[in-house]
C-alpha positions in Angstrom: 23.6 74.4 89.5 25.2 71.9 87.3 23.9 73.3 84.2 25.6 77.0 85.5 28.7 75.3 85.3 28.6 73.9 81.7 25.8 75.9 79.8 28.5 77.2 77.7 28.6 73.9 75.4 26.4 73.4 72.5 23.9 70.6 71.4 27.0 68.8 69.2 29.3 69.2 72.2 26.7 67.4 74.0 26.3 64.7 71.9 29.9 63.8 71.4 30.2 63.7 75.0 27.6 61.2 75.4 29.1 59.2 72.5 32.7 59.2 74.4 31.2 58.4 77.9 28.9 55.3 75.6 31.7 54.1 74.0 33.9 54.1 77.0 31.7 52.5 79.6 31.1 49.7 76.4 34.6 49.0 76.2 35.6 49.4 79.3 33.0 46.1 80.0 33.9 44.4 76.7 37.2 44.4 77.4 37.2 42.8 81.4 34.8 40.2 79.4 37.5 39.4 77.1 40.4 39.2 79.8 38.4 37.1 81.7 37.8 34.6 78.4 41.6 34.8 78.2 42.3 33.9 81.6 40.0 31.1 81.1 41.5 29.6 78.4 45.0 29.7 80.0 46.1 26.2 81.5 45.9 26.5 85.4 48.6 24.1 85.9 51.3 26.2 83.7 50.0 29.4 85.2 50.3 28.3 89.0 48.9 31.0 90.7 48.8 34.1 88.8 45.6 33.3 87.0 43.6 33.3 89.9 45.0 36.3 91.5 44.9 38.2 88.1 40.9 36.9 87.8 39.9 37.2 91.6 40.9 41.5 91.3 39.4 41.5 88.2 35.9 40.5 89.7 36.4 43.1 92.4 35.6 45.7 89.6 32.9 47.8 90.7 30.3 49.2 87.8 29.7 52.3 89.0 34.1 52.8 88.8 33.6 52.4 85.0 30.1 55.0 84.8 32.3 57.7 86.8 35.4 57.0 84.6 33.4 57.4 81.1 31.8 60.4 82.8 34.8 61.8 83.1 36.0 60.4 79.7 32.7 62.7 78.3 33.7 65.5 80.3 37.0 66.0 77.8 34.5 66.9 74.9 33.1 69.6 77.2 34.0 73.3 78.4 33.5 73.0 82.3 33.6 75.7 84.8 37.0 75.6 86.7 35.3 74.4 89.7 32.9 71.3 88.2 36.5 70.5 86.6 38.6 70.5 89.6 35.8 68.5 91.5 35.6 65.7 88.7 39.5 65.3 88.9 39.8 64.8 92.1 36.6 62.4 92.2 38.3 60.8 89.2 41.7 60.0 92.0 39.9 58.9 94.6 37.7 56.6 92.7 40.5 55.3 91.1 42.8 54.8 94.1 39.6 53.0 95.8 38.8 51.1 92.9 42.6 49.8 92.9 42.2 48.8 97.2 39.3 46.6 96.2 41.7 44.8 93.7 44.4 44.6 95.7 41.9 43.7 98.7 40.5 40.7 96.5 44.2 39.6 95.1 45.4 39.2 98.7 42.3 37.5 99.8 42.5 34.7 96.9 46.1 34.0 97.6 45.6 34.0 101.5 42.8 31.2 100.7 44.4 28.8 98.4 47.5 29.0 101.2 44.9 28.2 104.1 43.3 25.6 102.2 46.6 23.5 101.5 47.8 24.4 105.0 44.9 23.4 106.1 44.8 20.1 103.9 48.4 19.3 105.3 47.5 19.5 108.8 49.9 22.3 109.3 48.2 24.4 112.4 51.2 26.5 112.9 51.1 27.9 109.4 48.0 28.0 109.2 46.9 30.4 112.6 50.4 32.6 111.1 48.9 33.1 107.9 45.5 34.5 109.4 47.8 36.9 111.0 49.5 37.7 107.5 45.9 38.1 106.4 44.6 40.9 108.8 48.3 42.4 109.2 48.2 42.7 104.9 44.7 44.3 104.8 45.3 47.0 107.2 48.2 47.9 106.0 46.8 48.1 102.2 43.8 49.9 103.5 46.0 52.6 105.5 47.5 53.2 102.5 44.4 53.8 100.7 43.8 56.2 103.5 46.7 58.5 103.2 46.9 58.4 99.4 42.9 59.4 99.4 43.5 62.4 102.5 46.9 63.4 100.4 44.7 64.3 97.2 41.8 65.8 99.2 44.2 68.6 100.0 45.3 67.1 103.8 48.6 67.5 104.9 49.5 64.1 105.9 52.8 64.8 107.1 51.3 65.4 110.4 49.2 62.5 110.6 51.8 60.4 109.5 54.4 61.6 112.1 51.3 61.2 114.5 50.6 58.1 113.6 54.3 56.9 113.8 54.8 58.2 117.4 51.7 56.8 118.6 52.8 53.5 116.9 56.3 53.3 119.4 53.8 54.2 122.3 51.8 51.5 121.6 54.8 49.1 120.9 56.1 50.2 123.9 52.9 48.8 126.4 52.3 46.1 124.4 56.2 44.8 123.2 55.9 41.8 124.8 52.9 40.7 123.2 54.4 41.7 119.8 57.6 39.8 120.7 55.3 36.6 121.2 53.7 36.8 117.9 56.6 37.8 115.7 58.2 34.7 117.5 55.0 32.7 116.6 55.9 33.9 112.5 59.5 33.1 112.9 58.4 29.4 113.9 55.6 29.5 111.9 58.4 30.3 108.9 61.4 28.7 110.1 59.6 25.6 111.6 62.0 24.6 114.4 59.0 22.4 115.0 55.9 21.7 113.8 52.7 20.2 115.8 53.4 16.2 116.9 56.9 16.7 116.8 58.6 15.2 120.6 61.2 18.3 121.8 62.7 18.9 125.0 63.3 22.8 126.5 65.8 22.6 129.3 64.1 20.3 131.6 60.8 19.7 130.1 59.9 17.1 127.3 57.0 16.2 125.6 54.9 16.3 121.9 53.7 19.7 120.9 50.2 19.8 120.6 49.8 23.5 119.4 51.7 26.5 118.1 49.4 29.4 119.0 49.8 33.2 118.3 51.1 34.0 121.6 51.8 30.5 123.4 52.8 26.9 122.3 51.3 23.5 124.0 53.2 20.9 124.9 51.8 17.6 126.8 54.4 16.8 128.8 55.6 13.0 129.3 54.3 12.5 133.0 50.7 13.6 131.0 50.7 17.7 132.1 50.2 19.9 129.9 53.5 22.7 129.3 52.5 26.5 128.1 55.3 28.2 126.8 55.7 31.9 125.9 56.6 31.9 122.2 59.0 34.1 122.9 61.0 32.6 125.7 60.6 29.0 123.5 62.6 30.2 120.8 65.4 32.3 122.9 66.0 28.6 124.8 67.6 25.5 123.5 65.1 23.4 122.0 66.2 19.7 121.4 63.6 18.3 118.6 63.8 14.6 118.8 61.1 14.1 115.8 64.6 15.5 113.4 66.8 12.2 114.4 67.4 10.5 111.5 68.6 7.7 114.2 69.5 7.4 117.8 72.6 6.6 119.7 72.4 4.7 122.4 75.2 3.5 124.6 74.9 0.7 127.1 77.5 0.0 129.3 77.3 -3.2 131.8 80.2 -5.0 134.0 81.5 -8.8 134.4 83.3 -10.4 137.8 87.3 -10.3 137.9 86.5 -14.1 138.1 85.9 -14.1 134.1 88.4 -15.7 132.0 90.2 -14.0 129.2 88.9 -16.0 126.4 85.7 -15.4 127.3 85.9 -11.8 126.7 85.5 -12.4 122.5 82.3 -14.4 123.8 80.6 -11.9 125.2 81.6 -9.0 122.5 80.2 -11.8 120.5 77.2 -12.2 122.4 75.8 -8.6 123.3 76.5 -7.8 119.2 74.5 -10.4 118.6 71.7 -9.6 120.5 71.4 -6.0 119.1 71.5 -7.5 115.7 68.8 -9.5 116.5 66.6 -6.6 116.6 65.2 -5.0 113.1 65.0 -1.3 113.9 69.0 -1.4 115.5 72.2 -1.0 113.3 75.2 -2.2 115.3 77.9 0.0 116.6 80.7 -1.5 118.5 81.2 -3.4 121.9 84.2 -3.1 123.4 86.1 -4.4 127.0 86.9 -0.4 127.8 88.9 -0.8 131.3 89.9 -2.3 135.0 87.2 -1.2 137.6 87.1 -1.1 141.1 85.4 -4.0 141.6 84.7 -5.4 138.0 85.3 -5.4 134.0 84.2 -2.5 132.3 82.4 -2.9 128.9 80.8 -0.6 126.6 78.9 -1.3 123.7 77.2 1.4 121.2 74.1 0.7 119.0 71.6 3.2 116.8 68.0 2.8 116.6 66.3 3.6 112.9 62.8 4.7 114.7 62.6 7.9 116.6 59.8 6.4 118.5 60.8 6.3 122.4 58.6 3.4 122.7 59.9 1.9 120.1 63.6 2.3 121.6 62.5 1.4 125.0 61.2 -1.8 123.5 64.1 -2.6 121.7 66.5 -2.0 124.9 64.4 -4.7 126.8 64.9 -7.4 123.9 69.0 -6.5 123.9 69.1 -7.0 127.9 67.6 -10.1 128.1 69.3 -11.9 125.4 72.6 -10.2 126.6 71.4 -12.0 129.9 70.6 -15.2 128.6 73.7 -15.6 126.7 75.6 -15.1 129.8 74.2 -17.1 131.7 74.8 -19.9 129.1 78.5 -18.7 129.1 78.4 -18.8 133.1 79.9 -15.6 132.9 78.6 -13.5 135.5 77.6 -9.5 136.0 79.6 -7.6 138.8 78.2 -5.9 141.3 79.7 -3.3 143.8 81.6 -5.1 146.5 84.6 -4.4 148.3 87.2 -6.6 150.3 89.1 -5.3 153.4 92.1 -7.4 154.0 92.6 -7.4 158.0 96.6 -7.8 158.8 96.1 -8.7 162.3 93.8 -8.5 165.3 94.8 -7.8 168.8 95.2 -10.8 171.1 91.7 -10.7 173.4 92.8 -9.5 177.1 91.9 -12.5 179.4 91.6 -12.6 183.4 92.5 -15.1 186.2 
């Protein structure tokens, strides 16, 4: 049968096709050994990435894409039948359009790697579970393409099956939107990192260290030791306080004296809390101030900024200040106030008494 369709081509015909198909297939595997001996001379540090994502496709090449493509290289030198010639055109497409899915297949898959591997060499688990979904989201989509472009040149009309496709896509969006919602709000933290895992955050009412950023959910143990699930989603449509970003924090402390204290005692104890907060290495002083007349005592407030975002550490440091504050009062014999109040009787009624 395949003789029928080229029997009208003579012995030199022939022999000049199996020259051009020889030569082709040689060069054709000469020259990928040569590019790869040029990629491998280039200096990987200058080249960053590229080189491996140029070699990587390059090894996807399959041998029997280069046999068909010097086939049909020998078929030029030959008088084919109009059917044999429209069948080895439209193999000659689809092989090639194949043959360029396996390189972009093996490009993506490099790249994806060396990302996961220095994600994964960083610790960064959010990036890291986002980039899988990168991975599978960027090979469908490559392969679907490979799909239509292969149906398109078989004669389909993909017009059809593309407006198909895109209606049953909004269905399926549809049912399923809140899921989607949760993972494109997993990417947007996974690319905007509004936190990463260990960070301490607060949302609303809840506080704690986030132990894991998944696709759908993020896990936070609390700090009364629960652990918090949130939807992805609702995390990043609330207001997220992340504590882990505080270059320092402010603290204020604010504290009362009796009416009974003296006025030049009041230097002495602006004196005294500033110098218990200086005392402390991981504090940088603010002010202290005598801020106004209370009901039942001297108001003071004094403002200091811790350099560790540690709560511990804070806590700690909080302990230290009070009981030096209250040390050096008591040395002052100044004293704290606490809440009292005094009722001033005018006069009470003579007691009724009976003879």
């Amino acid at each position: 049968m395949l003789f029928s369709l080229v029997d009208e081509n003579d012995v030199m015909a022939w022999l000049l096709a199996s020259g051009t198909g020889l030569l082709c297939y040689l060069c054709s595997r000469l020259g990928l050994r040569w590019l790869n001996g040029r990629l491998g001379r280039i200096d990987m540090e200058t080249s960053k990435d590229w080189k491996g994502v140029l070699t990587s496709a390059l090894s996807a090449t399959n041998p029997l894409t280069l046999i068909y493509l010097s086939l049909y290289a020998a078929s030029a030198n030959l008088v084919l039948k109009p059917r044999l010639e429209s069948l080895l055109e439209r193999g000659f497409v689809v092989i090639l359009v194949i043959q360029i899915g396996w390189w972009g297949n093996r490009a993506l898959w490099w790249w994806m790697e060396q990302r996961s591997n220095k994600l994964a060499a960083q610790g960064d688990n959010t990036s890291l579970s986002s980039l899988n979904v990168f991975k599978v989201t960027g090979q469908i989509v490559l392969w679907a393409t490979i799909l239509l472009l292969l149906l398109d040149n078989l004669g389909f009309n993909i017009s059809a099956l593309v407006t198909s496709l895109g209606i049953g896509g909004v269905a399926i969006a549809l049912a399923i939107q809140n899921i989607l919602g949760d993972l494109f709000a997993s990417l947007s933290i996974a690319m905007d990192k509004p936190f990463v895992v260990g960070d301490s955050i607060q949302v609303d009412t809840y506080s704690g260290t986030v132990i894991r950023i998944g696709l759908k959910t993020t896990r936070v143990q609390s700090d009364n030791g629960e652990e918090l699930i949130f939807s992805n989603g609702d995390l990043l449509r609330s207001r997220v306080r992340n504590f882990q970003r505080m270059a320092e924090r402010r603290v204020t402390l604010k504290f009362g004296v009796t009416y009974g204290t003296q006025p030049d005692q009041i230097p002495k104890i602006n004196a005294i809390v500033k110098q218990a907060i200086e005392s402390q290495d991981k504090t940088r002083f603010g002010r202290v101030h005598f801020t106004q007349f209370g009901d039942s005592r001297l108001e003071f407030e004094a403002v200091y900024f811790m350099r560790d975002q540690d709560y511990l550490c804070y806590m700690e440091a909080q302990q230290a200040i009070n009981i030096a504050i209250l040390s050096g009062f008591s040395a002052e014999g100044v004293d704290f106030a606490v809440p009292a109040q005094t009722i001033n009787i005018a006069s009470l009624p003579r007691e009724n008494k009976t003879v």
